[in-house]
Legacy VTK file of the C-alpha trace (Angstrom):
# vtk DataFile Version 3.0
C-alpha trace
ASCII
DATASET POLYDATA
POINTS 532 float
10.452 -24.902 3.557
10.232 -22.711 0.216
7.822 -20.348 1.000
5.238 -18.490 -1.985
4.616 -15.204 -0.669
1.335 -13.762 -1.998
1.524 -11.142 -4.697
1.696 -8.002 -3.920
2.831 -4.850 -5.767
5.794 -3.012 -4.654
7.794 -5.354 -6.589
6.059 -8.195 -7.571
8.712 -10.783 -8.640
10.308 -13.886 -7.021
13.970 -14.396 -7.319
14.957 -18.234 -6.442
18.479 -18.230 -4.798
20.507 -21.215 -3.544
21.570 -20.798 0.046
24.194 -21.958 1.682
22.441 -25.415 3.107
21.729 -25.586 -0.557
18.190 -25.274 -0.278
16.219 -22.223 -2.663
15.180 -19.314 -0.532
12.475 -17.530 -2.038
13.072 -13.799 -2.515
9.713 -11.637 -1.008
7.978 -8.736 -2.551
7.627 -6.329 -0.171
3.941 -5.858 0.186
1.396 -2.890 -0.972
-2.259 -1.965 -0.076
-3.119 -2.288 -3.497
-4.161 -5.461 -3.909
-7.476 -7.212 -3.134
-7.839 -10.311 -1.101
-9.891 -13.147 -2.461
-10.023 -15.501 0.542
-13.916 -15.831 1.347
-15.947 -19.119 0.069
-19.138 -16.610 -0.582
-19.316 -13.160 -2.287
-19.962 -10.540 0.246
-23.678 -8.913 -0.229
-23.672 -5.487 -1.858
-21.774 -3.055 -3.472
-18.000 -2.073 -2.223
-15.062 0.152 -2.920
-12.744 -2.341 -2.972
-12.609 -3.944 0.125
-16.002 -5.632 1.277
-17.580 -2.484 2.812
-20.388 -0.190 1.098
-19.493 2.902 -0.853
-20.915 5.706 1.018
-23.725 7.348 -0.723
-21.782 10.774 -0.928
-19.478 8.854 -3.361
-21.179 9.964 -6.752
-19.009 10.735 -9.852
-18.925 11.238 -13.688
-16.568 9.155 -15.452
-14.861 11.191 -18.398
-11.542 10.392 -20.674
-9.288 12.715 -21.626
-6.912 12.030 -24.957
-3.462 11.644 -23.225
-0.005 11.762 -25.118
1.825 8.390 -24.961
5.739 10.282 -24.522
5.746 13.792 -23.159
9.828 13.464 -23.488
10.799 12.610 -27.266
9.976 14.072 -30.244
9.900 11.089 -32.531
6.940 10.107 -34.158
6.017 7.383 -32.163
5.950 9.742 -29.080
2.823 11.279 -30.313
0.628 8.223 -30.292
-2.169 8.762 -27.724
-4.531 6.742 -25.607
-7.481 7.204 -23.642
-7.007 7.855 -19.978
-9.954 7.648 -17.156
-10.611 10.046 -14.512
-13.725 10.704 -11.918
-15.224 13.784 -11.076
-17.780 14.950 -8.993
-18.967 19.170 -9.285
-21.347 18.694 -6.498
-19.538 21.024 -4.113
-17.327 23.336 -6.347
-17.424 27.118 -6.412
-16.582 28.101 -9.703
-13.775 29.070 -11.634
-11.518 30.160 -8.337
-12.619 27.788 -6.104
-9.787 24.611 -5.705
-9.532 21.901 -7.944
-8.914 18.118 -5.277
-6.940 16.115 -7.465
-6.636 12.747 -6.362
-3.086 10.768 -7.909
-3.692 7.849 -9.127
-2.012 4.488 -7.728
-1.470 1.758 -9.203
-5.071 0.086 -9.550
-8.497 0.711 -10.547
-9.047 4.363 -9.955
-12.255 3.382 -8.586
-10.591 1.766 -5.404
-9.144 5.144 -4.464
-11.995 7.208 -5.549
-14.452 4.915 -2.790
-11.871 4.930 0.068
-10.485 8.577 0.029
-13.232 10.071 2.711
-10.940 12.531 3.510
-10.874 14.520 0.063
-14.822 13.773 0.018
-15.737 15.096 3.603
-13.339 18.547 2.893
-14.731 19.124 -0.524
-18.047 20.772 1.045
-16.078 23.490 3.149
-13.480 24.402 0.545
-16.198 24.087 -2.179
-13.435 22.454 -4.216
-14.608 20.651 -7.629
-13.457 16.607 -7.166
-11.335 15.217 -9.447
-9.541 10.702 -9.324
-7.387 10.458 -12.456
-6.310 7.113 -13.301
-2.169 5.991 -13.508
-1.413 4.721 -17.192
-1.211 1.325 -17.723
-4.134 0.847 -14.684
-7.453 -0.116 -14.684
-8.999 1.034 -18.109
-6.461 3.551 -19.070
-4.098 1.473 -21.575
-1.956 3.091 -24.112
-1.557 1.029 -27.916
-5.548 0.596 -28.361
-6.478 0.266 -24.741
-6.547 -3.120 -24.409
-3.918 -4.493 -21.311
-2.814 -7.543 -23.763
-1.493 -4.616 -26.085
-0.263 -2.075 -23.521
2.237 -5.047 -21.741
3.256 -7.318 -25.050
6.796 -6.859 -24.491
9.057 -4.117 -23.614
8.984 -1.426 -25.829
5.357 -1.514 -24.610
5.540 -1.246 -21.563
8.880 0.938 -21.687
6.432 3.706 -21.748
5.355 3.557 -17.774
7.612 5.575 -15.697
6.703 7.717 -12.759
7.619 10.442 -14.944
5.640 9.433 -17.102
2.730 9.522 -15.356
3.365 12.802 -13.605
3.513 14.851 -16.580
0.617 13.022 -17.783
-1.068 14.752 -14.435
0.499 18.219 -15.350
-1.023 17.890 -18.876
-3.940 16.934 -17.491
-4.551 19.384 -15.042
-4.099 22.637 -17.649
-6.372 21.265 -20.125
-8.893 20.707 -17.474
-8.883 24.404 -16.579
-8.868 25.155 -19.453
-12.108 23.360 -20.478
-13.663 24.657 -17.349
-12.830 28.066 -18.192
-10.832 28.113 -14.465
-7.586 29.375 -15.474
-6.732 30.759 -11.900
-8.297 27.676 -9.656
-5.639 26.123 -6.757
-4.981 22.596 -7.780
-4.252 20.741 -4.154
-2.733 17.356 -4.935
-3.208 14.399 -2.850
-2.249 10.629 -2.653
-1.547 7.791 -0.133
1.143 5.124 -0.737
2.588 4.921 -4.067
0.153 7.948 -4.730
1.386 9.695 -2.213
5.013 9.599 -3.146
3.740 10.709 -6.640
1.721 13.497 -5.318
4.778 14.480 -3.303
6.592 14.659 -6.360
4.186 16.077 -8.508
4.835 18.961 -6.374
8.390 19.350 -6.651
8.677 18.687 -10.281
5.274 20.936 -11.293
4.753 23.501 -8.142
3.302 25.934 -11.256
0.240 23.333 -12.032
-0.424 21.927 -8.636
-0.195 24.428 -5.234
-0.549 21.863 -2.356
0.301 18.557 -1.774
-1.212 16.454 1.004
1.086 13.238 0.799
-0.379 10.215 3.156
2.442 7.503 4.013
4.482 8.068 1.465
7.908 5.963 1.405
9.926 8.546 -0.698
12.791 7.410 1.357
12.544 4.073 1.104
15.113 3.065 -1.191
18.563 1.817 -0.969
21.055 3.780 0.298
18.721 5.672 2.401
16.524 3.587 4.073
17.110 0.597 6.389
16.464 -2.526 4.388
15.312 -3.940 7.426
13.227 -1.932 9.064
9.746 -2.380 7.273
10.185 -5.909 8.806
11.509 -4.881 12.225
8.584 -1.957 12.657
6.037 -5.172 12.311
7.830 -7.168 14.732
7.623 -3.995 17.128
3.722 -4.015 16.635
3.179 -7.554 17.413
5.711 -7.046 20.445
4.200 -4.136 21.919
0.696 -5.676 22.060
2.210 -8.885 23.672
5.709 -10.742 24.132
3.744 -13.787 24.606
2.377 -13.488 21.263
5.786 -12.210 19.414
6.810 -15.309 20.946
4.293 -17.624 19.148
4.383 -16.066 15.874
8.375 -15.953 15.909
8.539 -19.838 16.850
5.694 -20.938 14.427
7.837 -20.974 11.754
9.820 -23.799 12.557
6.501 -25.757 13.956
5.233 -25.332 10.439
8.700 -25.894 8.543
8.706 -29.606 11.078
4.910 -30.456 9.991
4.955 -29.849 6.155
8.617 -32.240 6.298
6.545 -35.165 6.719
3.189 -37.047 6.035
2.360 -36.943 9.339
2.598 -33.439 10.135
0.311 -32.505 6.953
-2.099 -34.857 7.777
-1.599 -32.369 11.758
-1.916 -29.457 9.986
-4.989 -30.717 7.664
-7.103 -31.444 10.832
-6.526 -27.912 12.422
-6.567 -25.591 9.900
-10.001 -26.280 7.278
-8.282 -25.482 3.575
-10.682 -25.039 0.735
-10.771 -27.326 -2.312
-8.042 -26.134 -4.783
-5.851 -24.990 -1.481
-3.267 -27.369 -0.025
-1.652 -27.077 3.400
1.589 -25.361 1.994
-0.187 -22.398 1.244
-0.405 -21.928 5.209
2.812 -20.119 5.672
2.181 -17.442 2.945
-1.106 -16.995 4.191
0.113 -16.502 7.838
3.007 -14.460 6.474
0.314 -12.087 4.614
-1.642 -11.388 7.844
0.480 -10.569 9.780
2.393 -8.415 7.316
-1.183 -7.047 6.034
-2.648 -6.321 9.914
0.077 -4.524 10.692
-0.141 -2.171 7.845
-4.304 -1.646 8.933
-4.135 -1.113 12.253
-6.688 1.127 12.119
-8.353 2.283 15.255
-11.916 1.290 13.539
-13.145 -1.642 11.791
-12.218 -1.303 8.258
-12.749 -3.206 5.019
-10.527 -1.913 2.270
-8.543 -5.037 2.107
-11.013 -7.278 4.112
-13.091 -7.169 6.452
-11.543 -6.699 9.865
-11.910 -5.205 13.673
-10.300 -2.274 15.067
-6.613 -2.824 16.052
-6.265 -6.238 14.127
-3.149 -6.993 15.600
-4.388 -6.141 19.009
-6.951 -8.618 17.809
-4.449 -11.601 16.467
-2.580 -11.411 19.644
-5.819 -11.938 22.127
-6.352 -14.878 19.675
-3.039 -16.199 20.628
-3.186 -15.251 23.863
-6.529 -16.718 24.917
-4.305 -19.717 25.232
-1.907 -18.933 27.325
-2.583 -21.212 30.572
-3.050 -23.611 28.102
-0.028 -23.173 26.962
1.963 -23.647 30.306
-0.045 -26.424 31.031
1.338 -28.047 27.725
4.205 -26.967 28.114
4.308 -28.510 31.678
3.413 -31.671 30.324
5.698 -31.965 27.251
8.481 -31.389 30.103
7.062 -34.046 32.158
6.534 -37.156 28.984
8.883 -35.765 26.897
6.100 -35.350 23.925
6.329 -32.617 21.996
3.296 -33.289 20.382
1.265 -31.294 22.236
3.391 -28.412 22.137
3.367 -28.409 18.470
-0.197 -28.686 18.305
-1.048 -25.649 20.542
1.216 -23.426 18.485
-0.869 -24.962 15.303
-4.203 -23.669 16.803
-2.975 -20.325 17.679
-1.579 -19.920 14.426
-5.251 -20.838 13.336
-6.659 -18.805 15.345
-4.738 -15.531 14.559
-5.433 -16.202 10.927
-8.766 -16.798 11.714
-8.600 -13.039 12.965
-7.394 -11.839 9.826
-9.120 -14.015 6.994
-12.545 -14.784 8.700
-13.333 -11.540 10.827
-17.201 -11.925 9.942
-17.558 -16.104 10.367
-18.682 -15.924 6.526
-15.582 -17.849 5.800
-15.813 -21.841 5.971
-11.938 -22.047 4.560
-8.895 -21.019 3.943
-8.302 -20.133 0.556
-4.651 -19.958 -0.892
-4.222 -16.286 -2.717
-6.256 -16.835 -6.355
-4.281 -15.520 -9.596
-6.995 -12.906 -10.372
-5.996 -9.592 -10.827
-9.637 -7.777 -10.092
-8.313 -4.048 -10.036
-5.542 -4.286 -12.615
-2.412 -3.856 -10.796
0.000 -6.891 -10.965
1.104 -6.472 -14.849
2.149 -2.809 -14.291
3.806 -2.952 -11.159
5.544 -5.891 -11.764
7.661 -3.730 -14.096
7.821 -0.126 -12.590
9.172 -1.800 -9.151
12.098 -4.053 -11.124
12.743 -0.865 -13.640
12.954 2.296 -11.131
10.486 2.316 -8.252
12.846 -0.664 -6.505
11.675 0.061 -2.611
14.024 -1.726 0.212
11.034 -3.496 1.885
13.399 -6.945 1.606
15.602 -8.003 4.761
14.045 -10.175 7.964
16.463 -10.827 11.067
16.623 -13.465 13.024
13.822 -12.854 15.982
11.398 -11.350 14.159
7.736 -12.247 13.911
8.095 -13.579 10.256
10.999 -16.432 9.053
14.174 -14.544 8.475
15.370 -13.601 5.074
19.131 -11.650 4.767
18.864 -8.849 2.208
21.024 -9.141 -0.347
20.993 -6.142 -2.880
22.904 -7.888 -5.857
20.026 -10.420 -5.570
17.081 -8.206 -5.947
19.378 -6.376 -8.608
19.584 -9.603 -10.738
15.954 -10.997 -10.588
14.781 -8.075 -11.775
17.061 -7.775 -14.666
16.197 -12.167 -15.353
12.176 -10.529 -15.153
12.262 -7.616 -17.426
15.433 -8.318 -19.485
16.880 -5.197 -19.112
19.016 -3.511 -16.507
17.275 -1.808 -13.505
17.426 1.720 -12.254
17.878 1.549 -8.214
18.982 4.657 -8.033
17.032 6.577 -10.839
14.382 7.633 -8.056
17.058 9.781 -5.816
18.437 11.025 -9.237
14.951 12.419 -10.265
13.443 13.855 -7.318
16.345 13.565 -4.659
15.897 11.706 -1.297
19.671 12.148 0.303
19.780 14.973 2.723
16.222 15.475 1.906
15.803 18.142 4.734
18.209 20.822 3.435
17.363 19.938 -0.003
13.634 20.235 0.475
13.908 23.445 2.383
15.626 24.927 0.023
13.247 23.931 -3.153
10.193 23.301 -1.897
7.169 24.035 -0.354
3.348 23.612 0.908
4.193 19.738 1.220
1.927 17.504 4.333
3.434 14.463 4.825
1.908 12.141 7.294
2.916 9.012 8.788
1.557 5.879 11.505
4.491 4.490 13.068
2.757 1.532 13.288
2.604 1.476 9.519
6.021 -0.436 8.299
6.539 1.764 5.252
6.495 5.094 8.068
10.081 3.879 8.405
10.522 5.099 4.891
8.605 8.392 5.281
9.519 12.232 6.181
9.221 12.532 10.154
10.187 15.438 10.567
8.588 19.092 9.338
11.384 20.604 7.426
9.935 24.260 7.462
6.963 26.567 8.055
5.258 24.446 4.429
6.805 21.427 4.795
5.187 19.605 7.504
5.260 15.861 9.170
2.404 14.864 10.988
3.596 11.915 12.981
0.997 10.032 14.947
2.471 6.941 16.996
-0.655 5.297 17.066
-1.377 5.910 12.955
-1.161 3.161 10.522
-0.986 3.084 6.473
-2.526 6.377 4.901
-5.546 6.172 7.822
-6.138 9.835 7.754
-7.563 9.612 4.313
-10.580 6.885 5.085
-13.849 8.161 6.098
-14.284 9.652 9.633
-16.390 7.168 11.920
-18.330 8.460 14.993
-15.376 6.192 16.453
-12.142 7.717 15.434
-9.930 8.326 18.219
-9.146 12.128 19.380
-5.500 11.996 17.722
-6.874 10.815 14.097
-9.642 13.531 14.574
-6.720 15.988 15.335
-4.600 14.903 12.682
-7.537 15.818 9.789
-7.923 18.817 11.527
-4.807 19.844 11.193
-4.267 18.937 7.598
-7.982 20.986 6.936
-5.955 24.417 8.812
-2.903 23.392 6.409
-4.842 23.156 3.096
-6.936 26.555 4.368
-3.466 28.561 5.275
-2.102 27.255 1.207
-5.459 28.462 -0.151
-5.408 31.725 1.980
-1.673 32.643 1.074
-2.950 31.549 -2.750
-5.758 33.888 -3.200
-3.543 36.800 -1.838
-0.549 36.302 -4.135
-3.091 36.370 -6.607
-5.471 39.082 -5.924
-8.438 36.772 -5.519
-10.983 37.171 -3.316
-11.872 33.915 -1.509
LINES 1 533
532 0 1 2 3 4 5 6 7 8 9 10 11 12 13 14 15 16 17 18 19 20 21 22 23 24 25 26 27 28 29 30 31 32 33 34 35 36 37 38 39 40 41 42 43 44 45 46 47 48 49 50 51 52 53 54 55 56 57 58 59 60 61 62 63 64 65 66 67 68 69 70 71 72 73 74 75 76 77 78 79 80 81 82 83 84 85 86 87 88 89 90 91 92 93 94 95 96 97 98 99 100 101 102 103 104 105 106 107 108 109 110 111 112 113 114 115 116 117 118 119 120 121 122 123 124 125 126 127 128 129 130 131 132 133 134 135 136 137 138 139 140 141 142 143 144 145 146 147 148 149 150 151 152 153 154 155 156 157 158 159 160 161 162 163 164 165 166 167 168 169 170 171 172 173 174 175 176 177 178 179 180 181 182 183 184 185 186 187 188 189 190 191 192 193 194 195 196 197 198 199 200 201 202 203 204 205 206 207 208 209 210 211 212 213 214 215 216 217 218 219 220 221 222 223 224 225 226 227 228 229 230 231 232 233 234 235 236 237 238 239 240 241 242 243 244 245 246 247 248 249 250 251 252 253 254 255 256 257 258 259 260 261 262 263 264 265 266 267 268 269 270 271 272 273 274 275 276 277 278 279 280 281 282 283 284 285 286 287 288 289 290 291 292 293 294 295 296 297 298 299 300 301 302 303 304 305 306 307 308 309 310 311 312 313 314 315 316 317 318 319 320 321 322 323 324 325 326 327 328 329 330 331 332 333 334 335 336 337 338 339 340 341 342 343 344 345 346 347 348 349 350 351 352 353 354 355 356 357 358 359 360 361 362 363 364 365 366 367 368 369 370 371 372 373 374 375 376 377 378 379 380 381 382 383 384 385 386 387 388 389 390 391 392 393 394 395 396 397 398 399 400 401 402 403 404 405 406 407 408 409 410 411 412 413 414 415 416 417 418 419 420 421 422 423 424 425 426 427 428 429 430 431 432 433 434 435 436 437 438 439 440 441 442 443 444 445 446 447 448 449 450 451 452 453 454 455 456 457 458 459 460 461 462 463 464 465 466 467 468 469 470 471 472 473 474 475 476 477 478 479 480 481 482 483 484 485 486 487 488 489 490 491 492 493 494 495 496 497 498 499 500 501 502 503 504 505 506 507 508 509 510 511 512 513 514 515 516 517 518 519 520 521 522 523 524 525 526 527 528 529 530 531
C-alpha cells in the first residue's frame, strides 16, 4: 500500500523508490511540532495560540520590525539588501537597563505560535524582571527577505539560498546589540531560549555568540540527531517503546493493523469495510486512513504531556495512555473473536475488530472533544508559514535521521537508506545537500569533551518519551552544562504553561531550570560589577 505521510517539517519531501517486490515505497519526513492540524468539521470557538486552546491573558505584546541584513557573510553588493524582520515584546516586567533581556529563538513558523505557548519564559519574567522579547526565523511567518512577500522570498534558489541556520543566528546576534543599544541597556544578560528546532538554534547561538547571549535554556533539542551520530532508528523505536510500555496488547494491535489495512484498501470489498467503520469527510477518501493513523500515533507520542494540552489539537493527558485504553476496552472482545475466527475459520471478524480499534484510537487523537463528525485527510494549507522554508533547510543542511522503521514496531516498517534521502533531496532542491555541514559548524562528535572544553551555561532538557530525546544531550557535561532528563517528559513540556495539575517531577524540573538561570545571572552581575 503506498502510503502519503502528512507533511511535516523536519524534512518535508517524499522520495518514491522501487523496492525489491517492485512496488514504490514512499520515503517519510520525519515529523515536527510545527505544524497545525486541520482535522475538525467546525472552527473551534475563540481565540488560540496555535493549537485550539485560549491564549492566556498574561500573553500581551508589541509587535515591532527591525531592518535586518539579507547576508551577514559576503561583501558583494547583493549581500546588503535588507528586509523587514518581526519580533514580539512585552516590557511589562523588566527592570531597566541591567535587568535580563528573555529572548525567545525563533522556529520555523509564525512567531506568534511560540510567543502563545512558551509559559515558561512568561511565568519567570516577573521574578527575574527580565524585558520579553519572540524574534521571528527569516523566511517565517511575515519576515520575508526580496520585498516581503513569500512568492518572492522562495522563487527559485538563489532566493531561497539565503536561509541557513547561520543565517539566522547572526541575524539574532545583530539583533540583539542593536536592541540594547536602542534601549540604552548596553550591560543587560541576554538568556536565550528555544524548544525543538529553536532549541538546537538557541543551543548554538550560544556556542557561536557566548559575547551577545549569556544563557541558553535549550528544550528537546536534537543537536545530535544526524547521521553518523545518531541511531537512524531510534526516533521510531522510542515510539514503539511508549505504546509498549502502556500495553503489549495494544503494541500488538497497532503493529498488526498495518497489514489489516494494506488487505482492505486491495479490494472493493474491504473499502466499502473500512467506509462503514471509520466516517471520512467529503473531499477525504479511505486511503488517507493509514497516514492519518500513522500521524497519531507518531504525533501522541511526541505530546505525552501529563495535562491536557492543545498546541497541536486538542487532547487528554497521557494521549497514548489514552489510545491504548481505546484499544484495550476491547480486549475480551477480542478473544472472543478471536475464539470464533478459530472455530469457522472467518477471519472477518478478526479484521473487523482490529478496524474499530484502529477507529477508536484515532478517535482519541483527532476527536478528543466529540466536535469532530469526520475524519479529515491532512488539508494543503500552510496556516503558520512553515512548509516552503523547511522544505529546503532540511534537504540543504538541517538533514535530521528521523527515517528508519524495523520490523515490529508500532508503525509499517521502512529500512533507512542514506543514499536515498541523499538523492531526493538533491531531485527537490537541485543542488547537492550538506549532511554533514551541521557537525562541521557547531560540532556534535564527541560532543562531551568538546563542549566542556568550549562551552558553557548551556540547559538542555529532554522527555524520554519524546522520540527526538534520542537525539538530545543526556548527560550534564560540567558544572554549566547541564541535562535535565525526566523519564516521564515528552517534547519541550517544560516550556508550556504550569497547570494546577503538573506532576511533582515537571514542577521540579522548572524549578531547577529557574535556580540555573538565577546562578548564570548571579555569576553575571559579579563578573561585571553590577549590582542585582
Amino acid at each position: 500500500m503506498e502510503r502519503v505521510v502528512i507533511a511535516a517539517v523536519f524534512l518535508l519531501l517524499f522520495s518514491c523508490q522501487p523496492s525489491e517486490a517492485g512496488r514504490v515505497v514512499v520515503r517519510r519526513p520525519p515529523p515536527t511540532l510545527a505544524r497545525r492540524q486541520r482535522h475538525y468539521t467546525s472552527p473551534r470557538a475563540g481565540g488560540d495560540g496555535g493549537g485550539g486552546v485560549s491564549v492566556p491573558p498574561a500573553v500581551q505584546y508589541e509587535t515591532r520590525w527591525y531592518t535586518q541584513r539579507l547576508d551577514h557573510f559576503n561583501s558583494a553588493p547583493a549581500s546588503y539588501a535588507t528586509f523587514q524582520q518581526r519580533y514580539l515584546v512585552n516590557d511589562t516586567f523588566w527592570g531597566g537597563p541591567t535587568a535580563p533581556i528573555f529572548l525567545y529563538a525563533g522556529n520555523e513558523g509564525d512567531v506568534d505560535l511560540f510567543t502563545n505557548n512558551t509559559g515558561f519564559m512568561w511565568e519567570s519574567a516577573p521574578r527575574f524582571r527580565a524585558l520579553l522579547v519572540f524574534v521571528e526565523h527569516r523566511y517565517y511567518g511575515e519576515s520575508m527577505p526580496f520585498g516581503g512577500t513569500r512568492a518572492a522570498a522562495f522563487r527559485d534558489a538563489r532566493t531561497k539560498g539565503y536561509l541557513t541556520v547561520t543565517q539566522a543566528l547572526a541575524d539574532y546576534a545583530s539583533f540583539v546589540l542593536s536592541l540594547k543599544a536602542n534601549l540604552s541597556a548596553p550591560a543587560a544578560p541576554v538568556v536565550v531560549f528555544g524548544g525543538s528546532y529553536g532549541g538546537m538554534l538557541a543551543a548554538w547561538m550560544r556556542l557561536k555568540y557566548p559575547h551577545i547571549v549569556m544563557g541558553a535554556v535549550a528544550s528537546s533539542a536534537p543537536i545530535l540527531s544526524f547521521y553518523g551520530i545518531v541511531d537512524p532508528y531510534a526516533f521510531y523505536d522510542r515510539i514503539t517503546d511508549d505504546f509498549k510500555s502502556e500495553s503489549k496488547h495494544c503494541y500488538d494491535v497497532l503493529r498488526k493493523s498495518w497489514d489489516v489495512l494494506d488487505d482492505a484498501l486491495a479490494t472493493k470489498e474491504g473499502q466499502a469495510q473500512l467506509r462503514r467503520t471509520f466516517t471520512m469527510c467529503n473531499g477525504s477518501s479511505v486511503q488517507d486512513i493509514p497516514s492519518l493513523l500513522e500521524s497519531a500515533v507518531v504525533y501522541a507520542a511526541m505530546t505525552d504531556y501529563p495535562t491536557p494540552s492543545g498546541f497541536l489539537t486538542p487532547l487528554p493527558a497521557y494521549p497514548v495512555r489514552a489510545m491504548c485504553r481505546a484499544i484495550d476496552a476491547s480486549r475480551a472482545e477480542s478473544a472472543e473473536a478471536s475464539s470464533g475466527a478459530a472455530n469457522d475459520g472467518n477471519s472477518n471478524s478478526t479484521a473487523q475488530l482490529t478496524l474499530s480499534q484502529v477507529r477508536d484510537a484515532m478517535d482519541v487523537y483527532y476527536n478528543h472533544t466529540g466536535a469532530a463528525a469526520c475524519f479529515r485527510a491532512e488539508e494543503d494549507d500552510d496556516p503558520h508559514g512553515m512548509y516552503d522554508g523547511w522544505n529546503w533547510q532540511a534537504c540543504t543542511e538541517v538533514m535530521v535521521m528521523a527515517y528508519g522503521i524495523r520490523d515490529g514496531g508500532v508503525l509499517q516498517p521502512s529500512p533507512f537508506n542514506f543514499t536515498d534521502v541523499v538523492d531526493s533531496c538533491r531531485n527537490y532542491t537541485g543542488l547537492p545537500p550538506r549532511p554533514f555541514w551541521i557537525e562541521t559548524e557547531f560540532g556534535g562528535f564527541d560532543i562531551g569533551n568538546v563542549l566542556k572544553k568550549s562551552a558553557s551555561n548551556i540547559v538542555f532538557f529532554n522527555g524520554l518519551r519524546d522520540p527526538w530525546s534520542t537525539g538530545g544531550v543526556l548527560k550534564s557535561i560540567s558544572d554549566s552544562i547541564i541535562a535535565l532528563v525526566e523519564p516521564k517528559g515528552s517534547h519541550h513540556v517544560d516550556l508550556r504553561f504550569s497547570s494546577k495539575e503538573d506532576p511533582e517531577w515537571l514542577k521540579q524540573v522548572r524549578v531547577k531550570e529557574t535556580r540555573i538561570i538565577a546562578r548564570w545571572l548571579k555569576q553575571y552581575y559579579s563578573d561585571e560589577g553590577i549590582a542585582a
